[in-house]
N, C-alpha and C positions, 0 to 999 in steps of 0.2 A: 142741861135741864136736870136738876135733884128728883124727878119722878119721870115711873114711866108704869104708866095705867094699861094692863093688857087684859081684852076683852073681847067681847062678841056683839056685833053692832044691834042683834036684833034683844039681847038677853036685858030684863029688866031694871037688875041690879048693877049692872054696868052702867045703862041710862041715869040710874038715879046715883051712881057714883060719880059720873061728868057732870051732874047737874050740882050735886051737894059740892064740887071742886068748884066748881066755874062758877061759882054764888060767893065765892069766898074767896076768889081771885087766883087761887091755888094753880102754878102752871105744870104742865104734866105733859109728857109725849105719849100721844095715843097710839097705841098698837091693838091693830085688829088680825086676832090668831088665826082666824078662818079664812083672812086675805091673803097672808102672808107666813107659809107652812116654819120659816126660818124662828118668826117672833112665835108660833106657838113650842117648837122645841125648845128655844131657850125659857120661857114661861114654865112648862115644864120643867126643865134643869133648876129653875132658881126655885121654884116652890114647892115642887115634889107631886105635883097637882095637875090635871086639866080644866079644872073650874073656873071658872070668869066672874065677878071682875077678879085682878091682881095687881095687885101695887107692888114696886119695887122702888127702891130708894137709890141715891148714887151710891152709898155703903154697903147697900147688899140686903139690907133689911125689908123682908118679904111678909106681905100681909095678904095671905090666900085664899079665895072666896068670900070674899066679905060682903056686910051688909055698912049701909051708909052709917049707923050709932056705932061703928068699931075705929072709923076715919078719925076721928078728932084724936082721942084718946093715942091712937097710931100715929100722929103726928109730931102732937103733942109729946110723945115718947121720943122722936127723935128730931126733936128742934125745928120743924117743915115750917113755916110761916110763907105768908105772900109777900 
């Protein structure tokens, strides 16, 4: 899987980050940091950050705390299509 979305199930901007994916067919492995203490250190490690959402790419390219109008353009930067 070329994404992997790591978030917090109850935070809003993750909501509308699964949602602006999933509308667009975009596949992505969801990791929840607050479930699973491992996927938030490594989220931490890859983006320097503890803020949710976070996108990570298979190459490594990290897009930290973001809002859903930052997606397209982050994608679109590194070739993500559905």
């Amino acid at each position: 899987m070329p994404l992997k979305l790591y978030v917090k199930i109850w935070c809003p901007w993750c909501v509308r980050a699964q949602q602006w994916l999933d509308a667009r067919g975009i596949r992505y492995e969801l990791r929840d940091v607050e479930k699973t203490r491992p996927d938030y250190d490594e989220m931490i490690r890859l983006s320097g950050q503890r803020l949710t959402p976070t996108l990570v790419t298979d190459s490594g390219a990290v897009l930290p705390d973001f809002g859903p109008e930052e997606l397209e353009p982050f994608l679109k930067k590194h070739s993500i299509a559905p």
